[in-house]
C-alpha positions in Angstrom: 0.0 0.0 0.0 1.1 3.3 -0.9 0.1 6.2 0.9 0.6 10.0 0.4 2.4 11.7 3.4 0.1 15.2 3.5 2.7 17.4 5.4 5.8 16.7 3.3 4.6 15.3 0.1 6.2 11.8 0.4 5.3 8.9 -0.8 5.1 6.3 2.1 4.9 2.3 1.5 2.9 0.3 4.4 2.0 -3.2 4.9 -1.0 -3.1 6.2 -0.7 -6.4 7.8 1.8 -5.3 10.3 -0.3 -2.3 11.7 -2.1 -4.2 14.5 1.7 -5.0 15.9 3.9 -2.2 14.6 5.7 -3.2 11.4 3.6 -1.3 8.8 5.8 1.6 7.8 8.4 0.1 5.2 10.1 2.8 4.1 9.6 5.6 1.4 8.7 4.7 -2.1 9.4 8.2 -3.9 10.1 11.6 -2.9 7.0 13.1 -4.2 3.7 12.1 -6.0 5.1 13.9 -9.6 8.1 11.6 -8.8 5.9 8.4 -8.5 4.2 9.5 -11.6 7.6 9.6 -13.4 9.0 6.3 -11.8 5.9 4.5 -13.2 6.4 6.5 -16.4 10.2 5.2 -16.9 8.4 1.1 -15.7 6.0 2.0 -18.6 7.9 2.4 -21.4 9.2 -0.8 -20.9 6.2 -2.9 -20.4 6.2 -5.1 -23.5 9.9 -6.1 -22.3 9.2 -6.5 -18.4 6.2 -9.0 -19.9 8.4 -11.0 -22.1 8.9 -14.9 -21.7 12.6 -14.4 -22.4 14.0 -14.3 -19.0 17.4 -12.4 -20.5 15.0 -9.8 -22.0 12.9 -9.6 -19.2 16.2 -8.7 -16.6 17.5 -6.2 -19.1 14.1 -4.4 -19.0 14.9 -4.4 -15.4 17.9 -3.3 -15.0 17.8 -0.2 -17.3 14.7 1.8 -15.6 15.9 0.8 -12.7 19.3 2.3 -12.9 17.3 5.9 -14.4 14.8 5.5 -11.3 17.8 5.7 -8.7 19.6 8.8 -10.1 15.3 10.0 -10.5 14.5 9.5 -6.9 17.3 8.5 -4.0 14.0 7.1 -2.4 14.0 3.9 -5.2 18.0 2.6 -4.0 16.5 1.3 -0.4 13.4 0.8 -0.7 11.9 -2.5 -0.1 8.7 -1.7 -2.4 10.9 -1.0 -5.4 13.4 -4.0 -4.5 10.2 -6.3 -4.6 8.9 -5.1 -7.8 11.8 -5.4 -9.7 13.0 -9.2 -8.0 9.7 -9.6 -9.0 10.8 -9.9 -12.7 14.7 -10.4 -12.3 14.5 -13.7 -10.9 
């Protein structure tokens, strides 16, 4: 889950099955919510390689927006939301 921080214009990832025991907030997903609009923008352009069966093509069409996301938005390098989306698709 995604949520919108109101006072500083982050972008927040929960799990909303850790907040009954304290383990919901995992960490920012993007600085801003233009800045999620552009990281999904720079996953977008390569959706018909993130879908192929190759499994080569499919980790290059990782590993290319995901190096232009990190220099995009210092919150994509350590966050657990992005690291599951993309070893999603690079495994």
């Amino acid at each position: 889950m995604l949520m919108l921080d109101g006072e500083v214009g982050g972008i927040d990832h929960y799990d909303p099955n850790g907040w009954d025991h304290g383990a919901g907030y995992q960490g920012a997903a993007a600085s801003s919510l233009p800045g999620l609009a552009a990281l999904l923008g720079l996953i977008a352009q390569r959706g018909a390689e993130l879908e192929a069966d190759d499994r080569a093509v499919a980790r290059a069409a990782v590993a290319a927006p995901r190096e232009l996301m990190c220099r995009h938005d210092a919150a994509v390098e350590e966050s657990p939301f992005w690291r599951k989306a993309f070893w999603f698709r690079a495994e």
